[in-house]
mmCIF entry with sequence, helices, sheets and N, C-alpha, C, O atoms, coordinates in Angstrom:
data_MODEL
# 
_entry.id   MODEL 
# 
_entity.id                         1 
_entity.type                       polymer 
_entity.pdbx_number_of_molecules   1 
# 
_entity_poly.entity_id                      1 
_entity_poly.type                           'polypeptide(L)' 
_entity_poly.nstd_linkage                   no 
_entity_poly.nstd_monomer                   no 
_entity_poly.pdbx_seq_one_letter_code       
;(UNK)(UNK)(UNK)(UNK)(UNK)(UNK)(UNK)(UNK)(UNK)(UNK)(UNK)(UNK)(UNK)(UNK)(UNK)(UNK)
(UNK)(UNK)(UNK)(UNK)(UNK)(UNK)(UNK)(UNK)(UNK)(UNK)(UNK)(UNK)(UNK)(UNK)(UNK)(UNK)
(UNK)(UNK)(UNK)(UNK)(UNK)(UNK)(UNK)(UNK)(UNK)(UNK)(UNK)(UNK)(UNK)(UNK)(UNK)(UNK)
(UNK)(UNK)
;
_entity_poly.pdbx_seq_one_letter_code_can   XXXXXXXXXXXXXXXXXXXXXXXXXXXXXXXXXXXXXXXXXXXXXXXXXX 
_entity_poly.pdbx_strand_id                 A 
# 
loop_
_entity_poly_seq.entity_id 
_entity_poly_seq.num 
_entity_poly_seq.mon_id 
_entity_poly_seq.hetero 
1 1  UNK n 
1 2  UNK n 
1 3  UNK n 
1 4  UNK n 
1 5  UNK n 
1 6  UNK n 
1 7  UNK n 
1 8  UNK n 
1 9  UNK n 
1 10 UNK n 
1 11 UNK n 
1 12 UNK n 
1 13 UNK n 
1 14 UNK n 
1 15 UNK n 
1 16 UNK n 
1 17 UNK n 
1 18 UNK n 
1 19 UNK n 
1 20 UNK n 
1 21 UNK n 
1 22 UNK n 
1 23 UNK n 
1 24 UNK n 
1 25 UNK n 
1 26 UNK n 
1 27 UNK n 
1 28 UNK n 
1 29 UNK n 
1 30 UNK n 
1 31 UNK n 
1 32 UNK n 
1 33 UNK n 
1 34 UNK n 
1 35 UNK n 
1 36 UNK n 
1 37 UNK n 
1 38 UNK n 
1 39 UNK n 
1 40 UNK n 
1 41 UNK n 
1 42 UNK n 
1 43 UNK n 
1 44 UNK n 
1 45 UNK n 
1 46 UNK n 
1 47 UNK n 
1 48 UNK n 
1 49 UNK n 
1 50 UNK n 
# 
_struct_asym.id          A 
_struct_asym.entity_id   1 
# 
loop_
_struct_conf.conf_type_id 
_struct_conf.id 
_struct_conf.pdbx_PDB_helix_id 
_struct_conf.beg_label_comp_id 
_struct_conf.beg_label_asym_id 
_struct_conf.beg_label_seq_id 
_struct_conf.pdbx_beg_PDB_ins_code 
_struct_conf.end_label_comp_id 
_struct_conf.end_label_asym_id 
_struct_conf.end_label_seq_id 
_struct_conf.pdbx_end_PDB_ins_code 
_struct_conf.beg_auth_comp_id 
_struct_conf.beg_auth_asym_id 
_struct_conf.beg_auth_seq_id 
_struct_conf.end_auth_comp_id 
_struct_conf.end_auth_asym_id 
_struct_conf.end_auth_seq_id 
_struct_conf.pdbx_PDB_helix_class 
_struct_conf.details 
_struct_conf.pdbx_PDB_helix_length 
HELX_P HELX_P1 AA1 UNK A 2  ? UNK A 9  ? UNK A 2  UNK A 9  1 ? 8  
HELX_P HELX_P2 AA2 UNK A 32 ? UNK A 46 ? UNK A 32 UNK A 46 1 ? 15 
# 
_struct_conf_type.id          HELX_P 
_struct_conf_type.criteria    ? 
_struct_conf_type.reference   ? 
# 
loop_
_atom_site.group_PDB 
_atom_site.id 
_atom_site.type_symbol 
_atom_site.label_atom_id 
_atom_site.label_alt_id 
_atom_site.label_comp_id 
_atom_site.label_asym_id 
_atom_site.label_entity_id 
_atom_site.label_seq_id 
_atom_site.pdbx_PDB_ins_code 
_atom_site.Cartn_x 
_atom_site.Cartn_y 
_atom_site.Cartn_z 
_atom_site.occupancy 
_atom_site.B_iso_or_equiv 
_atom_site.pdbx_formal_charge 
_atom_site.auth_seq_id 
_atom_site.auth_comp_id 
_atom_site.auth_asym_id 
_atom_site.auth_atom_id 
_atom_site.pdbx_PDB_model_num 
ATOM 1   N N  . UNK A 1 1  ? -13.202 4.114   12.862 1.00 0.00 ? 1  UNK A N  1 
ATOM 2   C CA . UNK A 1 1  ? -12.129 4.270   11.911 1.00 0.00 ? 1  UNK A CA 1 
ATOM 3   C C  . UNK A 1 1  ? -12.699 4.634   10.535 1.00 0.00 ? 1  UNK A C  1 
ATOM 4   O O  . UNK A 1 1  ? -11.837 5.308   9.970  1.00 0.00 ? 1  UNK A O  1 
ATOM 5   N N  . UNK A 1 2  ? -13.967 4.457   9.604  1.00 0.00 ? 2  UNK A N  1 
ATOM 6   C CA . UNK A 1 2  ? -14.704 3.921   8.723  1.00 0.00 ? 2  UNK A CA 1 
ATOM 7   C C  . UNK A 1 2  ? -15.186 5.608   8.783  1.00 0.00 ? 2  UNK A C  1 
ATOM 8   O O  . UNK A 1 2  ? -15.342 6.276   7.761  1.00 0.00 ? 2  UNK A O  1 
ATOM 9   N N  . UNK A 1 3  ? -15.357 6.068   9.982  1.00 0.00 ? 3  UNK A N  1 
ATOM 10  C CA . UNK A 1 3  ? -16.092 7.760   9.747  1.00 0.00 ? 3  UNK A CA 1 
ATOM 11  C C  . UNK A 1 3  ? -14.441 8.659   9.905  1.00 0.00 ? 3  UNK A C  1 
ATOM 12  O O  . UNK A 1 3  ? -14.251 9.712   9.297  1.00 0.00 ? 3  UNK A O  1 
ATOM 13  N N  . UNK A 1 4  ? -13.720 8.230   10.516 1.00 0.00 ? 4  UNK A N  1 
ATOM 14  C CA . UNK A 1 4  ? -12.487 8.931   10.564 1.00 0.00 ? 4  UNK A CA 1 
ATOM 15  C C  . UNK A 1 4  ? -12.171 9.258   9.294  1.00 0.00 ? 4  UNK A C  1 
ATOM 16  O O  . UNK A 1 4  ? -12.091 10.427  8.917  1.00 0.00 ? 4  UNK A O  1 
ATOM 17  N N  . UNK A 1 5  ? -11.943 8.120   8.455  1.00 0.00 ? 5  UNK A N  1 
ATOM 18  C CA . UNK A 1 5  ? -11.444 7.970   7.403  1.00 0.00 ? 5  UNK A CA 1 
ATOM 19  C C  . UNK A 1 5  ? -12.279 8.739   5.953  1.00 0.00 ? 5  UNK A C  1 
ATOM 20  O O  . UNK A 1 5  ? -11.801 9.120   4.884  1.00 0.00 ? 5  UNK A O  1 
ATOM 21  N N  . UNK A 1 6  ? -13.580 8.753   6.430  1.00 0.00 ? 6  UNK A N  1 
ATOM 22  C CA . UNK A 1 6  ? -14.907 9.111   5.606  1.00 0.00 ? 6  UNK A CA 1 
ATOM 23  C C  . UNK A 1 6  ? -14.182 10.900  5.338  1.00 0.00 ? 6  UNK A C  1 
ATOM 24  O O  . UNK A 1 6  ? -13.898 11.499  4.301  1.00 0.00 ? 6  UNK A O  1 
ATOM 25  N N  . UNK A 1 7  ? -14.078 11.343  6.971  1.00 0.00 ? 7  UNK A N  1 
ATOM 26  C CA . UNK A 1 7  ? -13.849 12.836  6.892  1.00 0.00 ? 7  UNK A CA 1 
ATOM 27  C C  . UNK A 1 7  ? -12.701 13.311  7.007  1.00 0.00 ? 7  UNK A C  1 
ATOM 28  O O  . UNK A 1 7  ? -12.530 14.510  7.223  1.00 0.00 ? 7  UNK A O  1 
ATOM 29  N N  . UNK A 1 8  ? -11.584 12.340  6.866  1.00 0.00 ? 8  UNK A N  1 
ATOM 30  C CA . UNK A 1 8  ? -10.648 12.515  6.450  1.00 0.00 ? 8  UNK A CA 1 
ATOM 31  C C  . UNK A 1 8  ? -10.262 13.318  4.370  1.00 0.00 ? 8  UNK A C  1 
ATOM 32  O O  . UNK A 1 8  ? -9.637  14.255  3.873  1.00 0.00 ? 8  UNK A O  1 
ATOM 33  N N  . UNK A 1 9  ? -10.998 12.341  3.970  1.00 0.00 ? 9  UNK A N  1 
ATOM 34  C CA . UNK A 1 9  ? -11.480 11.967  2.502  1.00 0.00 ? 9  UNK A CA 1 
ATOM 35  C C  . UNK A 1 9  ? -12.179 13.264  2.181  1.00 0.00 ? 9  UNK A C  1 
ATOM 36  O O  . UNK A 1 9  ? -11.891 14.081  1.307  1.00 0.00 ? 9  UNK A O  1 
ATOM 37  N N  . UNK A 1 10 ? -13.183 13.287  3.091  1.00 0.00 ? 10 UNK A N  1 
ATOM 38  C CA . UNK A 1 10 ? -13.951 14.778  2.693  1.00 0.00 ? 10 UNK A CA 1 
ATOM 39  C C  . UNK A 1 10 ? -13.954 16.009  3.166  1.00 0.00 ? 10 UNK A C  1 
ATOM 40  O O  . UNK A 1 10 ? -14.905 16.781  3.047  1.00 0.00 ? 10 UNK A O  1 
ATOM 41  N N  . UNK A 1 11 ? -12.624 16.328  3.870  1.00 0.00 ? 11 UNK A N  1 
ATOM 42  C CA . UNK A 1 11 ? -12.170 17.313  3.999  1.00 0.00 ? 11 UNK A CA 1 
ATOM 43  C C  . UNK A 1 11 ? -11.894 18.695  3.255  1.00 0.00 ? 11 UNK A C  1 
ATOM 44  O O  . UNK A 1 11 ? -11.143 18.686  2.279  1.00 0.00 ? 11 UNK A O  1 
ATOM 45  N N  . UNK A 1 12 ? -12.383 19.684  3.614  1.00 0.00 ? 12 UNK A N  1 
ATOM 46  C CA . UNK A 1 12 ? -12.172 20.737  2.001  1.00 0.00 ? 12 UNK A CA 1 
ATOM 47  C C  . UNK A 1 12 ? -10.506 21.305  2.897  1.00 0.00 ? 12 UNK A C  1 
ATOM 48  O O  . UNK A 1 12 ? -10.076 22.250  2.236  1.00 0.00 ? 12 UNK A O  1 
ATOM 49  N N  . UNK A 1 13 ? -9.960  21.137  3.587  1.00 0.00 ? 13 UNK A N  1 
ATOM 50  C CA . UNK A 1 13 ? -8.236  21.708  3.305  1.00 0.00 ? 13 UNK A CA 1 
ATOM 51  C C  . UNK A 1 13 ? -7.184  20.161  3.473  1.00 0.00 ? 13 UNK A C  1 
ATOM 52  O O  . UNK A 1 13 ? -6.886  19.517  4.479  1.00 0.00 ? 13 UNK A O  1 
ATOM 53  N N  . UNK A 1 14 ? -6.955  20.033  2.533  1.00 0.00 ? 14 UNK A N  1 
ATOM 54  C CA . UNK A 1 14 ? -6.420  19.134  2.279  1.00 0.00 ? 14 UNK A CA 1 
ATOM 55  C C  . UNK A 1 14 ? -6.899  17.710  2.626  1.00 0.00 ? 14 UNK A C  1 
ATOM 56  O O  . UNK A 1 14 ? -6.672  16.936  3.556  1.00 0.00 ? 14 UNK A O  1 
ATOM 57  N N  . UNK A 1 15 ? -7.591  17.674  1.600  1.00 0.00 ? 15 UNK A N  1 
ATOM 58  C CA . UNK A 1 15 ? -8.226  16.445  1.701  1.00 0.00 ? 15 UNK A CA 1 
ATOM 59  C C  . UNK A 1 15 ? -7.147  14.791  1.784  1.00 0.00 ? 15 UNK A C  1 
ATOM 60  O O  . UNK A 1 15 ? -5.993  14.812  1.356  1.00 0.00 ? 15 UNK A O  1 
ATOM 61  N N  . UNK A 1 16 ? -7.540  13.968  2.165  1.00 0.00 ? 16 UNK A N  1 
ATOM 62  C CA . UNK A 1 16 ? -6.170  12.258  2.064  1.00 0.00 ? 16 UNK A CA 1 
ATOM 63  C C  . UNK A 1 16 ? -7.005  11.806  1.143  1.00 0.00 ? 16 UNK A C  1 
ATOM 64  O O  . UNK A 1 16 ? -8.193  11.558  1.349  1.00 0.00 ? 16 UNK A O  1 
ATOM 65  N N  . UNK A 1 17 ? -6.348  11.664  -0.040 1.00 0.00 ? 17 UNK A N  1 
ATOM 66  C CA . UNK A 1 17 ? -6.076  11.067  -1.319 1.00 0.00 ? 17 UNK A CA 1 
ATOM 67  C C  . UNK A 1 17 ? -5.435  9.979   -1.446 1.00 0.00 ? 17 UNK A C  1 
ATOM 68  O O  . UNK A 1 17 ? -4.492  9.814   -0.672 1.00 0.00 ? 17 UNK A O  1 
ATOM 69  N N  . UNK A 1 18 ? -5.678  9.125   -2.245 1.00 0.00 ? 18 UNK A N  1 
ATOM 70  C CA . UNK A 1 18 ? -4.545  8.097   -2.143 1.00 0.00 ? 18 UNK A CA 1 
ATOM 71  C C  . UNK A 1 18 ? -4.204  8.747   -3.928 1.00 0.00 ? 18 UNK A C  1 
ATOM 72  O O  . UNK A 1 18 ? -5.030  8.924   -4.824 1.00 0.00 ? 18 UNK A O  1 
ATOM 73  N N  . UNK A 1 19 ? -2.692  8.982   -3.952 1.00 0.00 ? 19 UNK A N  1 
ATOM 74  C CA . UNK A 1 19 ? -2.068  8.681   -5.341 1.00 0.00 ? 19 UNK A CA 1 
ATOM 75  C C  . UNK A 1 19 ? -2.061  7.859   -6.094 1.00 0.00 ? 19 UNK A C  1 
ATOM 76  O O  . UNK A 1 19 ? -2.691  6.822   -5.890 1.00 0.00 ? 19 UNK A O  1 
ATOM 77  N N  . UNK A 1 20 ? -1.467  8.030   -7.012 1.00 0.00 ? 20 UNK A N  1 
ATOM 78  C CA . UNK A 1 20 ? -1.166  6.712   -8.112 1.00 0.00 ? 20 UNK A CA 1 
ATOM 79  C C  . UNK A 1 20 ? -0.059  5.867   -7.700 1.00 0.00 ? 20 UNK A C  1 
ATOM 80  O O  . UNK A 1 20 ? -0.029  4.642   -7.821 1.00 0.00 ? 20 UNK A O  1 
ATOM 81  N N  . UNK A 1 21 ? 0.767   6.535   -7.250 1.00 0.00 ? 21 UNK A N  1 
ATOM 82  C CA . UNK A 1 21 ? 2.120   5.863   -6.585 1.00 0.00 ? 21 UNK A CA 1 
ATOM 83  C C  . UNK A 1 21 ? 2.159   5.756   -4.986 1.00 0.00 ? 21 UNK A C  1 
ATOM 84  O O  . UNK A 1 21 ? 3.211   5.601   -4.366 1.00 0.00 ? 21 UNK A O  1 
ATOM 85  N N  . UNK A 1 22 ? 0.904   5.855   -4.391 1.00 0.00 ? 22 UNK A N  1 
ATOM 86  C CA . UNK A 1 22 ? 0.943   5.597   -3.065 1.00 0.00 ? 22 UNK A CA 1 
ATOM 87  C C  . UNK A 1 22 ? 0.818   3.875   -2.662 1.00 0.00 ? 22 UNK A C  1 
ATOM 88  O O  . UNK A 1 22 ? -0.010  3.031   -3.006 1.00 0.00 ? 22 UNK A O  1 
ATOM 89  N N  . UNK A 1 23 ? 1.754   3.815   -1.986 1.00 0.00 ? 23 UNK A N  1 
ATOM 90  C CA . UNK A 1 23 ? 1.563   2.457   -1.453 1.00 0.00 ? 23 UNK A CA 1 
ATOM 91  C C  . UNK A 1 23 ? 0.222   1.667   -0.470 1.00 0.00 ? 23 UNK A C  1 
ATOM 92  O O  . UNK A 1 23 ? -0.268  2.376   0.409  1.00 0.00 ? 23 UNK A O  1 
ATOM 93  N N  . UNK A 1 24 ? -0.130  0.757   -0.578 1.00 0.00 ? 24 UNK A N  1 
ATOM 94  C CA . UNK A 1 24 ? -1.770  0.208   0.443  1.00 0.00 ? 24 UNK A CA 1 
ATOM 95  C C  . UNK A 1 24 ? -1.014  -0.739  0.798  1.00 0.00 ? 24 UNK A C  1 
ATOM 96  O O  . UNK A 1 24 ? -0.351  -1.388  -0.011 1.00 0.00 ? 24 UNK A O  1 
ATOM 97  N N  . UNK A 1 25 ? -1.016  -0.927  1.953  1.00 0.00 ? 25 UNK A N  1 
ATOM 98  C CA . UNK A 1 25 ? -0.636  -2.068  2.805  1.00 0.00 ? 25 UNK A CA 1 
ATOM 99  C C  . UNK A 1 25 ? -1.777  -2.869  3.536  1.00 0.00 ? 25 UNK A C  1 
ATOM 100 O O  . UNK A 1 25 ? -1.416  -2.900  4.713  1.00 0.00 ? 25 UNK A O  1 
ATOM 101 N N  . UNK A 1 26 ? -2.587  -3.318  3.455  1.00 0.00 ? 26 UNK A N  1 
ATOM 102 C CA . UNK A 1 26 ? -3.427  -4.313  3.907  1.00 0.00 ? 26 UNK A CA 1 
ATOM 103 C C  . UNK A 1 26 ? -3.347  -4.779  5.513  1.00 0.00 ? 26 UNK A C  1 
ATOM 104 O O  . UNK A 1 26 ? -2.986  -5.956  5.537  1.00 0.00 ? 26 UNK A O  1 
ATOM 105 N N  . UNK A 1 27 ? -3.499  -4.408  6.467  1.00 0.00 ? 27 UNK A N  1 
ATOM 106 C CA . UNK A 1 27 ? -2.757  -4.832  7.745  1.00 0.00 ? 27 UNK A CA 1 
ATOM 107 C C  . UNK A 1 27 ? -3.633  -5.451  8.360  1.00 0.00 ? 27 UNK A C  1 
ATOM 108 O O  . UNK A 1 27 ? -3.456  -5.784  9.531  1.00 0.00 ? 27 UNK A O  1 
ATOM 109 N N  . UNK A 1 28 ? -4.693  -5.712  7.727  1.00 0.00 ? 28 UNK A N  1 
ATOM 110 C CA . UNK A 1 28 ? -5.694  -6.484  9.052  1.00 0.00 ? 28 UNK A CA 1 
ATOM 111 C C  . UNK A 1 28 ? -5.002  -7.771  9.463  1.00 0.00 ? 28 UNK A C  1 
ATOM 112 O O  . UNK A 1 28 ? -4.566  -7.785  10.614 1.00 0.00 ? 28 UNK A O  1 
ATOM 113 N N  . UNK A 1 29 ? -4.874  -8.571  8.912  1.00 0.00 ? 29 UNK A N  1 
ATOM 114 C CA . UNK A 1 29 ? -4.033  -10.029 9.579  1.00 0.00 ? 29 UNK A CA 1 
ATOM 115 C C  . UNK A 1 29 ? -2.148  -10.287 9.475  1.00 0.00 ? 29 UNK A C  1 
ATOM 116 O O  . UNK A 1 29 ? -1.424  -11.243 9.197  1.00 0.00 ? 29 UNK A O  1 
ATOM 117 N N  . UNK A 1 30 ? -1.979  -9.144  9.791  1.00 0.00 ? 30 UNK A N  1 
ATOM 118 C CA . UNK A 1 30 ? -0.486  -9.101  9.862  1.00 0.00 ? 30 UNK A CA 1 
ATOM 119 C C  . UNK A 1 30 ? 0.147   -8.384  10.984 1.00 0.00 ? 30 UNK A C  1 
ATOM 120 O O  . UNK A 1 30 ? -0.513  -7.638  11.708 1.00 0.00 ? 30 UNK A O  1 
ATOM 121 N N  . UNK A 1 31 ? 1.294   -8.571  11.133 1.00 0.00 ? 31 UNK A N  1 
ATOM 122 C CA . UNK A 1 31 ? 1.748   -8.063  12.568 1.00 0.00 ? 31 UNK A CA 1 
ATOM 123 C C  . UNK A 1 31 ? 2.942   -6.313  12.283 1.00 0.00 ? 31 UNK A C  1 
ATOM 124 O O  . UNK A 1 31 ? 3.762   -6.250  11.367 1.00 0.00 ? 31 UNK A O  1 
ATOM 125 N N  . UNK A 1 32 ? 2.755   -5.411  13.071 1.00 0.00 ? 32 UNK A N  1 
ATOM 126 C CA . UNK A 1 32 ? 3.517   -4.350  12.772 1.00 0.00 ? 32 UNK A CA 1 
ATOM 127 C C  . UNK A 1 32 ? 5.009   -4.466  12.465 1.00 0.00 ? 32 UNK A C  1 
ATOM 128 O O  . UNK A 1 32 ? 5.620   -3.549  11.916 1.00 0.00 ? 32 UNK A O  1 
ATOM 129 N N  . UNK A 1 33 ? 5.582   -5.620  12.834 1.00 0.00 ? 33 UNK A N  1 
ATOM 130 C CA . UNK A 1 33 ? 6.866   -5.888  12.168 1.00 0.00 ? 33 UNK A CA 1 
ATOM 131 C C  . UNK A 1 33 ? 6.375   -6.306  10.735 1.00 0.00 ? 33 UNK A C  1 
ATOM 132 O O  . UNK A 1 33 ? 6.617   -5.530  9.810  1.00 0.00 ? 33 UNK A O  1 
ATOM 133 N N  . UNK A 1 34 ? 5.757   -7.384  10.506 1.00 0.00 ? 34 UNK A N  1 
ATOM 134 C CA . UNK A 1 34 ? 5.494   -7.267  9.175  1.00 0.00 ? 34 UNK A CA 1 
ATOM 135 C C  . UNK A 1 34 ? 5.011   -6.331  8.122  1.00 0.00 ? 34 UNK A C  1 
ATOM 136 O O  . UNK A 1 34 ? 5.350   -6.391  6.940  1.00 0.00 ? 34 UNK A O  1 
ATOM 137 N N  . UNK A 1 35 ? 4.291   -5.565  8.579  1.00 0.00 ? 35 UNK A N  1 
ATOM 138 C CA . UNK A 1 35 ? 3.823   -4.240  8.044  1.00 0.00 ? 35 UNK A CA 1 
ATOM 139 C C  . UNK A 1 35 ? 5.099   -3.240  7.555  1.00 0.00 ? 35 UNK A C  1 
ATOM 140 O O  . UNK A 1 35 ? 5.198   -2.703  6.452  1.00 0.00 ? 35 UNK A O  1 
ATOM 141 N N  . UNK A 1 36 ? 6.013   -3.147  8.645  1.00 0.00 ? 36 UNK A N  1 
ATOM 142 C CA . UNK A 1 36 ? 7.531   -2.656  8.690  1.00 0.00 ? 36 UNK A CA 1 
ATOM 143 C C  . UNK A 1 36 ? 8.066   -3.144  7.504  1.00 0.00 ? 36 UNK A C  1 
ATOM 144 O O  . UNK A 1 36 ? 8.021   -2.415  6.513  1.00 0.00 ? 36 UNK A O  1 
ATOM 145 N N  . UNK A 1 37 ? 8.735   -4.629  7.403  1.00 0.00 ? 37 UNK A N  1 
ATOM 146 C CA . UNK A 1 37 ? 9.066   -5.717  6.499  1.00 0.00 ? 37 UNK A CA 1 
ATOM 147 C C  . UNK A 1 37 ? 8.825   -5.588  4.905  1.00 0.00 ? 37 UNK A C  1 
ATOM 148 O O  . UNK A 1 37 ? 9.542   -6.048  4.016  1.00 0.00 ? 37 UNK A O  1 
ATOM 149 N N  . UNK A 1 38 ? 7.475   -4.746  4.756  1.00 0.00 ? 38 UNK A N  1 
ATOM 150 C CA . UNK A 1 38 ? 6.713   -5.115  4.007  1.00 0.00 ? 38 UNK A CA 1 
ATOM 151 C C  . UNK A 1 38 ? 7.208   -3.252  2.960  1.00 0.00 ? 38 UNK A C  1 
ATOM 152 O O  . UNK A 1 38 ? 7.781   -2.856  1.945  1.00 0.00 ? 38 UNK A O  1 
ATOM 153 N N  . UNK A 1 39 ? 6.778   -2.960  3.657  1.00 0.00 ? 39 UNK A N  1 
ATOM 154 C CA . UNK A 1 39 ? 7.011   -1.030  3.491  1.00 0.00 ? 39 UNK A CA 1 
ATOM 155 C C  . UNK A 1 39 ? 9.011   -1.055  3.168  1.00 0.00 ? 39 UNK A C  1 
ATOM 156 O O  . UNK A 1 39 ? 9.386   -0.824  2.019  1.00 0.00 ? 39 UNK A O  1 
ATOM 157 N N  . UNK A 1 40 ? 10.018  -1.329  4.215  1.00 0.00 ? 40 UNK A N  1 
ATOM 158 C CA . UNK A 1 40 ? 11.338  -1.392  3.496  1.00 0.00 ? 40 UNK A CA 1 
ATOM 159 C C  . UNK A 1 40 ? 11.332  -2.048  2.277  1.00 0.00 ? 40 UNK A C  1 
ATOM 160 O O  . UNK A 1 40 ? 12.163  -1.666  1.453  1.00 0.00 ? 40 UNK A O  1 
ATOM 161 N N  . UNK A 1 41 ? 10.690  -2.819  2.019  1.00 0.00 ? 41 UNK A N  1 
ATOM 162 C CA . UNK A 1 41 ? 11.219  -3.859  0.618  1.00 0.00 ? 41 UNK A CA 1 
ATOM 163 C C  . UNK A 1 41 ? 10.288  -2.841  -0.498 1.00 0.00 ? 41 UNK A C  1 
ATOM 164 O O  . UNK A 1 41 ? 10.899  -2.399  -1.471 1.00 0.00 ? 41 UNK A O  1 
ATOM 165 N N  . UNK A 1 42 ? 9.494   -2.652  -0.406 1.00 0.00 ? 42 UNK A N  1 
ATOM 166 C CA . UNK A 1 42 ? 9.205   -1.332  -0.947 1.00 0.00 ? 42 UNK A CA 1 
ATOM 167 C C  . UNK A 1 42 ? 9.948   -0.280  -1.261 1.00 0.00 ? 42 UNK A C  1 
ATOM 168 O O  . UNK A 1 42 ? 10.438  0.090   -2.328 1.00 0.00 ? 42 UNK A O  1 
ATOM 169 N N  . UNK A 1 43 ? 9.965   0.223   0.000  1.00 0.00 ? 43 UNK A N  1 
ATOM 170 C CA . UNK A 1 43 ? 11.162  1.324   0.071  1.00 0.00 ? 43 UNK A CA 1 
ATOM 171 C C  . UNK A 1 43 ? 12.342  1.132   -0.907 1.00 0.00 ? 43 UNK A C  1 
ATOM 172 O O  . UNK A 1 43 ? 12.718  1.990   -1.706 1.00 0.00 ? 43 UNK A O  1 
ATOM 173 N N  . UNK A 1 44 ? 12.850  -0.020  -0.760 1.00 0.00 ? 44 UNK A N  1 
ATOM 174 C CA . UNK A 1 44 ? 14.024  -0.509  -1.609 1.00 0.00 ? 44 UNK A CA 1 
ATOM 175 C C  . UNK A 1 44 ? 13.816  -0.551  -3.026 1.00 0.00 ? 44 UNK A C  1 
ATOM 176 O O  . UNK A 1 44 ? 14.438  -0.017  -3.943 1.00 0.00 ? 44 UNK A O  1 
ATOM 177 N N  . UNK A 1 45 ? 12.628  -1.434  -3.011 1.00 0.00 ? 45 UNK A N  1 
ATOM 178 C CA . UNK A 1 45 ? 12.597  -0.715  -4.814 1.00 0.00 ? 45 UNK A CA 1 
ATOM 179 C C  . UNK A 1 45 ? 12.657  0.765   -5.694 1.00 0.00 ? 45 UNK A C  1 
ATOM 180 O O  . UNK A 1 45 ? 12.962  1.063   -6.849 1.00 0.00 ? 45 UNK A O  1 
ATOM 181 N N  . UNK A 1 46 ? 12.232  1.451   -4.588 1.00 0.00 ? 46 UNK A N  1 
ATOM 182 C CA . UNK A 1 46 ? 12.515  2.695   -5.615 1.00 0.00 ? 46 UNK A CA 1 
ATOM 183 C C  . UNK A 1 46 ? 13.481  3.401   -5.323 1.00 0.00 ? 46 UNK A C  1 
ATOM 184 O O  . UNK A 1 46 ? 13.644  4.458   -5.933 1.00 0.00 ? 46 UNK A O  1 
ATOM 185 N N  . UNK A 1 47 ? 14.461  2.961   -4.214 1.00 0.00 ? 47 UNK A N  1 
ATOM 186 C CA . UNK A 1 47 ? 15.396  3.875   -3.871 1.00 0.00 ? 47 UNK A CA 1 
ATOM 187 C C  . UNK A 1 47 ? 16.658  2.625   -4.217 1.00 0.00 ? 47 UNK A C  1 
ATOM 188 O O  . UNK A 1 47 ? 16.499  1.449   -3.890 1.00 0.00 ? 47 UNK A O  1 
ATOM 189 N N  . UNK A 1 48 ? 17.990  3.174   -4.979 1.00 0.00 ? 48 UNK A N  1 
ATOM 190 C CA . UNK A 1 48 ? 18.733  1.771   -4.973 1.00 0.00 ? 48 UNK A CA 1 
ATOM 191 C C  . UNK A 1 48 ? 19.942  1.958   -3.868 1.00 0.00 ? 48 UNK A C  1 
ATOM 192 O O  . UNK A 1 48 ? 20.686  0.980   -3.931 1.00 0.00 ? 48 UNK A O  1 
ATOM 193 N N  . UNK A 1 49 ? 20.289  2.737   -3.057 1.00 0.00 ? 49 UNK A N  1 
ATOM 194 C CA . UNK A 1 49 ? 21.631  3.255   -2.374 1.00 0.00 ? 49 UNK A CA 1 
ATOM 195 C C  . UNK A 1 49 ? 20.755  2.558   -0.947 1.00 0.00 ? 49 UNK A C  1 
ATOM 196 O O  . UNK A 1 49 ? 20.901  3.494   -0.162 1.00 0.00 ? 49 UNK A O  1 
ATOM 197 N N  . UNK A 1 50 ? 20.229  1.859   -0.441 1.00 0.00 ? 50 UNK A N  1 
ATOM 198 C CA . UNK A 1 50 ? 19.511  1.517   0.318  1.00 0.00 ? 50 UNK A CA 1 
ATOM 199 C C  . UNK A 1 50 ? 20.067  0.004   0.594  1.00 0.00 ? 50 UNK A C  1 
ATOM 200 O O  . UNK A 1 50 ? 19.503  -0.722  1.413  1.00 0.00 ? 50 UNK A O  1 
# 
C-alpha cells in the first residue's frame, strides 16, 4: 500500500495530492460503517440542504 501510494504521489499525469480542503480519515482502527458515519457528518457540514 506504502509503494502504491509512493507512485501514486509521484506520478507525472496527474499526480494524488491531498488539498487544503481534502478530507483524511484515519481508518486503521475503525469499521467501514464508521468511516461512512464519519465522511456524511462531514458531508453535512459543508452542504446545508442535506
Amino acid at each position: 500500500m506504502k509503494l502504491r501510494d509512493k507512485n501514486d504521489k509521484n506520478r507525472q499525469s496527474s499526480p494524488l495530492i491531498k488539498t487544503k480542503d481534502s478530507l483524511f480519515i484515519d481508518t486503521t482502527n475503525i469499521s467501514e460503517k464508521e468511516v461512512l458515519e464519519i465522511a456524511i457528518q462531514e458531508i453535512k457540514k459543508k452542504i446545508d440542504f442535506i
